[in-house]
N, C-alpha and C positions, 0 to 999 in steps of 0.2 A: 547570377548564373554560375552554381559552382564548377570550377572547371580539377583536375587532379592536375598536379606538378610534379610532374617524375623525376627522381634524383636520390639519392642514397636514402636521405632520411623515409621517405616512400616506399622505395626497396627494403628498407629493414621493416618498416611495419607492417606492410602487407606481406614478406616473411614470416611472421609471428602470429595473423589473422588467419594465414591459412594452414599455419602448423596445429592448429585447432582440429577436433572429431567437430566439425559440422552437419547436422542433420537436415536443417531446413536453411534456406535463405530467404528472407523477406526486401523484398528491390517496392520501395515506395518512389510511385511517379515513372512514367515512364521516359521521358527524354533526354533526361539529366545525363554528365558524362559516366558522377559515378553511377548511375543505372545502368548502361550500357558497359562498363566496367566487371561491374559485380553479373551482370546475368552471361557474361564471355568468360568468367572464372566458374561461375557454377558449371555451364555445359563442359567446357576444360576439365573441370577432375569432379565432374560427376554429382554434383550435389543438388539435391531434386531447390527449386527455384521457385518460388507464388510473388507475382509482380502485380500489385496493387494501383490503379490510374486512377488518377485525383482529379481529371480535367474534364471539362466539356466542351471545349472550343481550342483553336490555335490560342498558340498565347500570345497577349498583344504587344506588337514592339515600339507603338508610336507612329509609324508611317505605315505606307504603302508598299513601300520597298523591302523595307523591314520586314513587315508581313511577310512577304511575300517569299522571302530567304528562312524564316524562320517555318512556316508550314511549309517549306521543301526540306526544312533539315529535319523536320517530326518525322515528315515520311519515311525520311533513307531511317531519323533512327529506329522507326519501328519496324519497318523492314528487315534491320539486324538482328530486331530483339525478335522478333519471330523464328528467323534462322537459328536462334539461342534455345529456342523451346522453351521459356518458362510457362507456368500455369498462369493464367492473367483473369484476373478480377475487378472488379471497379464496385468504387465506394457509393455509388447508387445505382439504377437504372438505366438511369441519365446517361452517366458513365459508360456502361457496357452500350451503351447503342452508339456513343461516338467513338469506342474502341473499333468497332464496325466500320465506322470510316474508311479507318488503315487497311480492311482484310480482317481485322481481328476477332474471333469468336471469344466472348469473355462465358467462362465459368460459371459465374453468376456474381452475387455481393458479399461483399466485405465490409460491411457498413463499417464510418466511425464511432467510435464511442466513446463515453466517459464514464467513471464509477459515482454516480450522484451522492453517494456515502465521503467519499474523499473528499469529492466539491464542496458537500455543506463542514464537514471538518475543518478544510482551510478557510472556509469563508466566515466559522465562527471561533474561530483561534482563537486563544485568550490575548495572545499578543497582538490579533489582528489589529492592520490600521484603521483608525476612524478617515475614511477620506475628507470629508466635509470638514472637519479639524484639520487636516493635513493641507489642504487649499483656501483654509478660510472662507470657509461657508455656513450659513447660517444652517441650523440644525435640520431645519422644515424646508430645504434647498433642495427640488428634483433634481435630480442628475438622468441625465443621457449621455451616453459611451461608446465611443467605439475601441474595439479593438483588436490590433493585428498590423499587420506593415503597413507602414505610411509609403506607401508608392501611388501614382499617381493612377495607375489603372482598379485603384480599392473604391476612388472618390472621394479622398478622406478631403482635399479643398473643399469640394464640389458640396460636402456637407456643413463644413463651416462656414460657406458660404452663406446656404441657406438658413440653418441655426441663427447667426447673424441677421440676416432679413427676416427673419421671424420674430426673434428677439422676446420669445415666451417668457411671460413674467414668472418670476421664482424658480431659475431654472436654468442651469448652466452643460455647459457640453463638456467632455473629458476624453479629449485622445491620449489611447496607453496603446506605446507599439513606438520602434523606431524603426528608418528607411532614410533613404537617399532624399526624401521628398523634407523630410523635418526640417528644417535649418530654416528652409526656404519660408515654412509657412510660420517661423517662430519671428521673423521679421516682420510678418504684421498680422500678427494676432488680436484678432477681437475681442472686447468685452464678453466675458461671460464665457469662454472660449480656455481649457487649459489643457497643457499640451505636457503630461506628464513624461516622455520618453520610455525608457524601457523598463517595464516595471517586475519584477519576481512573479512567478505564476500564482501564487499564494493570494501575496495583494492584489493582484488581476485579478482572482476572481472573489476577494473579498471586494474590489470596485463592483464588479458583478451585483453582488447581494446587493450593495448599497445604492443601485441605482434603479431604475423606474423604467427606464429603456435601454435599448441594445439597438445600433443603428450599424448597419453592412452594406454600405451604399456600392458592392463593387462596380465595374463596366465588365466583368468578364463574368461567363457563366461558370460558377464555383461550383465543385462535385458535390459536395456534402459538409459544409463548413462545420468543423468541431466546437469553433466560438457559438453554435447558434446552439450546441448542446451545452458548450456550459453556462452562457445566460440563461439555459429552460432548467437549467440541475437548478 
């Protein structure tokens, strides 16, 4: 959860951000602090504002309690961002009806996207990586992938779990994406199981091309995940 650190270095460069002719400002997510930041400087010196929500549910903190402080802080902050006036959107449907939760009337969508031109360009790179050479896998080796942050509310365990209990023949699992969660699951990693870390987006989604599946096991209900567009690019 990124939080701002105010203190001179701060002070001079958000002096410099807003020494800028701004016409539009784009606030991705709504609860974040610098969300709440940026949509109290647009109403401040005027600058029309389109706040984009990516979520469909509270976000999960682990417990009951947690929960329970966290969907009280969504509230108050959407409460302010409301007071803020931005135009607010959401990245599907989905989106705009748990904007509703809050009081909020969304706009309409702002779907995510990707340029399918781009995608297959980096995914046929001439320098592209061979993955299956790069992990030492037989040529005729499926692969299934996930990818995106290893935190524990994705169910990145919870799939290598299963992957492991399934144990499909010719056919290995690839998580690309790092998190607070890695470390822990590189201590006992399965057969068949490889745990790439953070990888350039280039070779993400040249892993993309070169795999057979795309697995998104989250717990939480995701707006509109943009990995699910660039597995279908």
């Amino acid at each position: 959860f990124p939080v701002l650190r105010p203190g001179r270095r701060m002070k001079a460069l958000t002096r410099k951000l807003w020494e800028q002719p701004i016409d539009l400002c784009l606030i991705n997510t709504r609860f974040y602090v610098s969300s709440l930041y940026a949509a109290f400087q647009c109403r401040r010196r005027r600058i029309p504002a389109v706040l984009v929500d990516h979520s469909t549910g509270h976000l999960p903190m682990g417990n009951g309690l947690l929960n329970a402080a966290g969907a009280c802080y969504e509230h108050m902050a959407a409460a302010f961002l409301k007071a803020c006036r931005p135009r607010f959107f959401g990245v599907s449907q989905a989106v705009c009806r748990w904007l509703a939760h809050f009081g909020i009337q969304a706009e309409g969508q702002l779907y995510n996207a990707v340029d399918p031109a781009e995608v297959h360009a980096l995914a046929n790179a001439p320098d592209r990586v061979d993955w299956r050479k790069k992990l030492g896998l037989p040529a005729d080796q499926k692969l299934a992938v996930y990818l995106g942050r290893v935190i524990p509310e994705k169910g990145v365990a919870e799939l290598i779990r299963a992957f492991s209990a399934a144990a499909p023949a010719g056919c290995s699992l690839v998580v690309a994406g790092d998190g607070p969660l890695l470390p822990r699951l590189r201590e006992d990693c399965p057969s068949g199981v490889y745990l790439a870390g953070s990888v350039p987006y280039a070779q993400a989604m040249q892993l993309l091309a070169q795999a057979q599946l795309y697995c998104l096991p989250t717990y939480y209900a995701e707006g509109f995940p943009t990995t699910f567009l660039e597995a279908a690019a």
